[in-house]
Every structure is written in structure tokens, then in C-alpha cells.
C-alpha atoms as one frame of an Amber mdcrd trajectory, in Angstrom:
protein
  25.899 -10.570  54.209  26.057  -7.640  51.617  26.900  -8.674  48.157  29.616
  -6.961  45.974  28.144  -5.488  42.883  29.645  -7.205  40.012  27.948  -5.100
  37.024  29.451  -2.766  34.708  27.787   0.304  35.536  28.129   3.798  34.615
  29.381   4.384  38.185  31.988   1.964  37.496  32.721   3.449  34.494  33.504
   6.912  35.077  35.370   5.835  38.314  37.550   3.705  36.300  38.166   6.671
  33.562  39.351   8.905  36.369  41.345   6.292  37.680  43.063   5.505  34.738
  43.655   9.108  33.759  45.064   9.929  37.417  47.616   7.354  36.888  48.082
   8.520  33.290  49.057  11.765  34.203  51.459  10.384  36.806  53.041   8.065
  35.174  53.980   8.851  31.597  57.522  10.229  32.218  57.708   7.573  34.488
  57.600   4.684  31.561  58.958   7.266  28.593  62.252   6.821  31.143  63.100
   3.233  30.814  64.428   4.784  27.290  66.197   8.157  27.382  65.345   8.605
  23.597  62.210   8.330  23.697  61.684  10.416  26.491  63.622  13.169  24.751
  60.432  12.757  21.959  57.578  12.072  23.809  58.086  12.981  27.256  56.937
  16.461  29.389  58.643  16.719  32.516  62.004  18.164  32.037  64.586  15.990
  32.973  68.275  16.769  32.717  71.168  15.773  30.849  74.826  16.334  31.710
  75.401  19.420  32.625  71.753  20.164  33.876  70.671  20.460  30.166  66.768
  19.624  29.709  65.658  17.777  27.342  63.117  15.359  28.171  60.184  16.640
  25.758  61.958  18.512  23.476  62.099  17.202  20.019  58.024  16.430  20.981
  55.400  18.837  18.348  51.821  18.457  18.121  49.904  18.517  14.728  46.624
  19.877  14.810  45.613  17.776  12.131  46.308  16.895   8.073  46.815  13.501
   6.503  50.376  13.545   6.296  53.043  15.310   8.198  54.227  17.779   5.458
  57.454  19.995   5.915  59.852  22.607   4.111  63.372  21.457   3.739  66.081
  23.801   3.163  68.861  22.059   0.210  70.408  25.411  -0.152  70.796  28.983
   0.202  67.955  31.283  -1.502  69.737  32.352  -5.068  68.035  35.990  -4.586
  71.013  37.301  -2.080  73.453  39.665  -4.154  75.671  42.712  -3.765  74.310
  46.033  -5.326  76.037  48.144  -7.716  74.722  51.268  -6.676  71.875  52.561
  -4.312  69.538  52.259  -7.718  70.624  48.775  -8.699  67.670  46.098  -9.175
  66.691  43.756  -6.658  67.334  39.761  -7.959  63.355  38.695  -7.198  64.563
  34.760  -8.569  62.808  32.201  -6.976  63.840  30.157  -4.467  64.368  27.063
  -5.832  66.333  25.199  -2.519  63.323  24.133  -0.496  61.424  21.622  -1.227
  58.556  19.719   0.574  59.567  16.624   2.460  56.475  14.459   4.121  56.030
  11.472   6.654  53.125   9.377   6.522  51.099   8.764  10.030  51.920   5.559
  12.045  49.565   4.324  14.664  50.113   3.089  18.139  47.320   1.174  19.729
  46.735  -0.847  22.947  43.905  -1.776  25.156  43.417  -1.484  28.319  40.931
  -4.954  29.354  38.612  -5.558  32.196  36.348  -9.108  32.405  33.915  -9.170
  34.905  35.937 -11.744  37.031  38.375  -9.309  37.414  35.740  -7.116  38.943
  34.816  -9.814  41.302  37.845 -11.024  42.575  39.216  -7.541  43.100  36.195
  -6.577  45.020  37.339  -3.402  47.407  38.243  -0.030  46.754  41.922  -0.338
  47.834  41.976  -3.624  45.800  39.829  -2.803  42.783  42.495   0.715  42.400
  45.728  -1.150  42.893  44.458  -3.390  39.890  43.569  -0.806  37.733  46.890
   1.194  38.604  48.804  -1.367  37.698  46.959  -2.743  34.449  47.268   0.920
  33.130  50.856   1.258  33.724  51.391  -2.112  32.106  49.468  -0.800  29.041
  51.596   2.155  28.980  54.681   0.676  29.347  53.977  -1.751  26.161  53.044
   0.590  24.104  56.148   3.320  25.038  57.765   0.237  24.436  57.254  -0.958
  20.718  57.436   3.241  20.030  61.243   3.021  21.624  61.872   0.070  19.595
  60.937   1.755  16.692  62.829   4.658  17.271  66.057   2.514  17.217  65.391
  -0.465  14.667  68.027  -0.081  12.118  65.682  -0.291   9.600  62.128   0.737
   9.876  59.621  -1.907  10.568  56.153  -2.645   8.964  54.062  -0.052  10.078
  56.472   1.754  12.239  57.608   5.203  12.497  60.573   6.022  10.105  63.684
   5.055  12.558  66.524   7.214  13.975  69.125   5.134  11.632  66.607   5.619
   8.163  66.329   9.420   9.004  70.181   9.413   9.434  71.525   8.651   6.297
  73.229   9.625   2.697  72.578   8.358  -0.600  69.322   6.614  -0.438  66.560
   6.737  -3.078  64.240   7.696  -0.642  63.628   9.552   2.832  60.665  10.978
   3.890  59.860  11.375   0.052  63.024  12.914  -1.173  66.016  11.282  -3.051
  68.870  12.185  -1.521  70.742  11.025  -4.699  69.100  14.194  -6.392  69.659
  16.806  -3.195  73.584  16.807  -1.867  72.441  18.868   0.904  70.005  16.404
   2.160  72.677  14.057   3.481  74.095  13.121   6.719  77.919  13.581   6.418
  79.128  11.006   8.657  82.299  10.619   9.027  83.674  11.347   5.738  85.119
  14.554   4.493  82.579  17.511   3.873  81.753  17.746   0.483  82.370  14.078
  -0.228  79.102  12.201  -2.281  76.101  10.983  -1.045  77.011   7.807  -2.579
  80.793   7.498  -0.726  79.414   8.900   2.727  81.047   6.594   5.454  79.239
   6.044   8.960  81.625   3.368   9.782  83.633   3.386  12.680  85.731   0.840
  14.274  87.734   0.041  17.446  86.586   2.255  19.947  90.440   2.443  21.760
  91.854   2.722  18.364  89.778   5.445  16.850  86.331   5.794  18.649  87.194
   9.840  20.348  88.603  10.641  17.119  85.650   9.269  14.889  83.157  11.037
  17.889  84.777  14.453  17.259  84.188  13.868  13.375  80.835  12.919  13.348
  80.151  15.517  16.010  81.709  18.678  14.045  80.616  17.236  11.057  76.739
  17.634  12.326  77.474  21.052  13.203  77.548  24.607  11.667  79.600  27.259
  13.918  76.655  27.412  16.935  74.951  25.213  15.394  75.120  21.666  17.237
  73.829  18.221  18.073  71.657  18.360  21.692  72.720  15.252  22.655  74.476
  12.227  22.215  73.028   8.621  22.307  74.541   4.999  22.100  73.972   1.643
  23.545  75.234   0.728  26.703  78.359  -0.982  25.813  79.988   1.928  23.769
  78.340   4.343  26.723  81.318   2.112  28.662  84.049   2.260  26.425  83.053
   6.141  26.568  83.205   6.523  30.109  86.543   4.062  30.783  88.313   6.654
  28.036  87.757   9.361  30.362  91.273  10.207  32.090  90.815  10.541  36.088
  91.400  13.820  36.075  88.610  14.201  34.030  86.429  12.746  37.179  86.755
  16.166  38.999  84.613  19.003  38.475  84.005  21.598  41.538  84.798  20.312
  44.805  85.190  16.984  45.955  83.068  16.275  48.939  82.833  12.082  48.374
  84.931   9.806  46.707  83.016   8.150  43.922  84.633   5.583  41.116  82.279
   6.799  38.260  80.387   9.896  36.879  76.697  10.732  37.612  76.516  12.065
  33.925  78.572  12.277  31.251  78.770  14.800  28.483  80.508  15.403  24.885
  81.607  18.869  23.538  78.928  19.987  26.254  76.199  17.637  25.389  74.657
  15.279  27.143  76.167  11.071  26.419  72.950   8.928  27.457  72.379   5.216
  27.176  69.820   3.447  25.925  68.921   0.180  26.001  66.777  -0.018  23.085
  69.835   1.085  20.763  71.425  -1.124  17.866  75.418  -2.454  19.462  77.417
  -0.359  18.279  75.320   2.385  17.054  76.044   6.129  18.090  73.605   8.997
  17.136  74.368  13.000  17.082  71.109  14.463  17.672  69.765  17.637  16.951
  66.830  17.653  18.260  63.499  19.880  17.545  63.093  23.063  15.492  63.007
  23.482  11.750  66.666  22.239  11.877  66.167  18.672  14.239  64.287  15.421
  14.674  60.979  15.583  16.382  58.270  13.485  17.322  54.823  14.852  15.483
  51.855  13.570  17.261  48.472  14.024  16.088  46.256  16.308  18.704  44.014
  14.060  20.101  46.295  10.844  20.373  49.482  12.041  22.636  49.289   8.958
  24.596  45.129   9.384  25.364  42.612   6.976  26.448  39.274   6.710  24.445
  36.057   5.798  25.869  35.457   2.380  28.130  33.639   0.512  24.899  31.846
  -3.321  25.604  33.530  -5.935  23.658  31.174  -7.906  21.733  30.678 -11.588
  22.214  32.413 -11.224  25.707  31.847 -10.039  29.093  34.680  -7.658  28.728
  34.935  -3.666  28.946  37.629  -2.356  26.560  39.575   1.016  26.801  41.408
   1.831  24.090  45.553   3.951  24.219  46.861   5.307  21.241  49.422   7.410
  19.739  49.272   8.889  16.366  52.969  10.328  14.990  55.661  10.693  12.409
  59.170  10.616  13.180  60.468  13.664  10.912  63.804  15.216  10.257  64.098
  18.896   9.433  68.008  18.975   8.194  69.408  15.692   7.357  73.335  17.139
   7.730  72.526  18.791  11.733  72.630  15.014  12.431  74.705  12.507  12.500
  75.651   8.626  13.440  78.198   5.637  13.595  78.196   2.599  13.456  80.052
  -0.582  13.881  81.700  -0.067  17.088  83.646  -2.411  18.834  85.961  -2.749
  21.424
């Protein structure tokens, strides 16, 4: 009777790497989809939105490298602009004094992907030995997309956590991404209070969504925006996402022509953007996104650490093989006032 080989050897090894980056490759939409958000920042595949708009991916930028995630913000228009006399007059060379450098600080994501020996032993079998590592590798995954997504939507930032959505959203704090937005009144959401009003006074609050929730959507929404210039996409927890879609009049359920009768919407959309749920967002939260560009939120990941394995490494004092997932990123915000949120809403 043959014997199954139950040593870690380098054939094992380099099987198991392939393995594990087969199912990598295959799979990382796959778990960035349980949350729509965070597929929007760290996701490839394009997946689409209402109105077939992709956006799976697209407030995702890679950072070849530096110790913090510096960027230029914008507070104003350049003072140089002016209207000539005369074809002679002198050009204003004044500085520009409006941008100013904002930074994030690096946040680390790290799991392990573990193998003991026993493991080895009782999955003995090719069919059996790849169906376990498949499916420890997508568990691995799935944890760590799913502490990032968290993240993403905590209402305020945790301990060693990526700046949140609601943190990077805000007006009148002493601090965001290393600015006072006390000091800057162009480097603060707008909510929905009247444009021009102080960072101090800036409202996010909503309310009753039958009462005043379309009417507070619209402000928030045109409040984020400058002529063209617009939110991608609109996200909210799955209870609001409801009192969204029950709002909707039926005639509203038509669009082209009717070939089944359905009681809902396969997507639904706001001034044109996409309306997605997510379950990792804060009750009663609603977020205006604009997302990538100089102008949008984006997910900067270190080169190197987009979701990558490292080498299979031996852990010491046990008969275990380690190999290590991480992700390396800032969660930045290039134009505080091109999004927007609310929050507080109820029935």
C-alpha cells in the first residue's frame, strides 16, 4: 500500500502558490461584491450600476511608492486670472496661494493564509487537497475584504483603519487628512445647508424619509455638484435603499418595453446615478460619491500589496506553513465639497 507524502516540500510549495493565485485571480471581484462600496474601490472587473454605468474599480489608484499618500488640494481659484487693459498690459505672475498639500498616512491589511501538516494528511488527493486550499483562500480573502468594507463605512475611523467614508465627508473639523477645515471654507462638504453657509453650521441631518427624504436627496445631491460636475453614485444602507425604492411612483417602474411583469426594479438610479445598497453602511447613512480623479475619493494602494500573497514562510515552533495577504492603502479625498452625505434617516 503506497503511502501519501505528508512533507512540506518544495513541490508542495509551488503547487500550492499557483493554486492559491489561480483562485486569487478568480475570485477577488467575487468577495469585493458582498459590498458594492468596496468594490467600487478595490475591485477590477467592471460591473454596472443603473443605467449600465461601470464602476466597479474606479475610485481604485496605485502608488508606486512614498511614505505617505501626499496630494494637491484645490481651496480656490488661482488669483493670477485677470482682464487686460490693452494688448501690452502686464501679466499678474502672483502665486497661487489656493492649493495646499493634503496627506493620508498608510494603513495595513494583513491575513494569513495557514496550513498544519494534518491538514495535509487528511486532505490527501489532488481533488481533495485543491478543494481545501480553494476554499481556505477564499475564506482569507473574504475576511480581509471584509474588515477593509467595514472600515470604509465606520462612522468614525477605527484604530488603525483607513480614514472612513463619513470622516472624509465632513465640515468644520480640526482635522482631515492634515488640513483644518476651520481654516479652508472650501474644504468642506456642504451638506444640506445653504451654499456659502460655515463650516461650523454645515447640517448633514436629515429626517423622515416620507416627510423630507427626496427633497433632502436632491439637496445634498446638487449641493455636491458643479454644472457637469456630479456625484458617480449613490450609496445607503438597505433600509433607506427601501424607503427609496417604495417612493418610486409605478409609473416610474416602466422604462422601454414591457415584456414581463415584475413588482420591483433590477436597479435603481438618482439624477442618473447609480442607488446601491450596502450592507456594511451606518442606518441611516446616505453618501454622494464622486468617485476617482483629482476631484473624488479613491482607494490608494501601495504597488506590491493590491490584495497579493507573499511567500509560503514556516512558522516557528509549529508544524505549520504560513502565507501571508495584505493590502497596503489610504482612503483619500481630492475635493471635500464634490461629495456629500446624510444622516439620520428614518422612516
Amino acid at each position: 500500500m503506497s503511502v501519501v507524502d505528508t512533507t512540506f516540500s518544495r513541490t508542495n510549495l509551488r503547487e500550492w502558490a499557483f493554486t492559491t493565485d489561480h483562485v486569487l485571480a478568480e475570485n477577488r471581484d467575487h468577495v469585493f461584491s458582498h459590498s458594492p462600496t468596496l468594490s467600487i474601490f478595490a475591485g477590477q472587473t467592471l460591473v454596472s450600476g443603473a443605467g449600465g454605468v461601470p464602476l466597479s474599480g474606479a475610485g481604485k489608484s496605485m502608488a508606486g511608492g512614498g511614505h505617505r499618500v501626499v496630494m494637491r488640494v484645490r481651496l480656490g481659484e488661482h488669483a493670477g486670472a485677470k482682464r487686460g487693459a490693452s494688448a501690452y498690459d502686464t501679466h499678474n505672475v502672483a502665486p497661487d496661494d489656493n492649493t495646499q498639500l493634503a496627506e493620508a498616512v498608510w494603513r495595513f491589511y494583513t491575513h494569513g493564509l495557514t496550513i498544519a501538516q494534518h491538514e495535509l494528511r487528511i486532505n490527501s488527493g489532488i481533488e481533495a487537497w485543491a478543494s481545501f486550499l480553494e476554499d481556505q483562500t477564499q475564506s482569507v480573502m473574504l475576511a480581509l475584504a471584509d474588515i477593509l468594507a467595514t472600515d470604509l463605512h465606520a462612522t468614525t475611523s477605527t484604530t488603525n483603519g483607513i480614514t472612513s467614508l463619513d470622516d472624509l465627508i465632513d465640515a468644520g473639523q480640526a482635522s482631515v487628512q492634515g488640513l483644518a477645515q476651520t481654516s479652508y471654507a472650501n474644504y468642506n462638504a456642504r451638506g444640506v445647508s445653504a451654499r456659502g453657509t460655515a463650516a461650523a453650521s454645515v447640517s448633514f441631518a436629515t429626517g423622515s424619509f416620507a416627510a423630507q427624504g427626496l427633497a433632502d436627496w436632491r439637496t445634498a445631491f446638487n449641493n455636491a455638484s458643479e454644472g457637469l460636475v456630479q456625484p458617480d453614485v449613490v450609496v445607503t444602507d438597505y433600509a433607506t435603499f427601501e424607503r427609496y425604492e417604495g417612493a418610486l411612483q409605478p409609473q416610474e417602474r416602466f422604462a422601454g418595453t414591457a415584456t414581463s411583469a415584475d413588482g420591483s426594479f433590477i436597479t435603481l438610479g438618482f439624477k442618473g446615478k447609480p442607488v446601491l445598497a450596502d450592507p456594511k453602511t451606518a442606518s441611516g447613512r446616505v453618501y454622494f460619491l464622486k468617485v476617482g480623479g483629482n476631484d473624488g475619493i479613491s482607494l490608494k494602494i501601495l504597488e506590491g500589496t493590491d490584495f497579493a500573497f507573499g511567500e509560503w514562510k514556516p512558522s516557528s515552533n509549529q508544524n505549520v506553513m504560513v502565507r501571508p495577504l495584505e493590502v497596503t492603502c489610504a482612503l483619500i479625498n481630492g475635493n471635500l465639497r464634490r461629495s456629500n452625505k446624510l444622516t439620520g434617516t428614518t422612516d
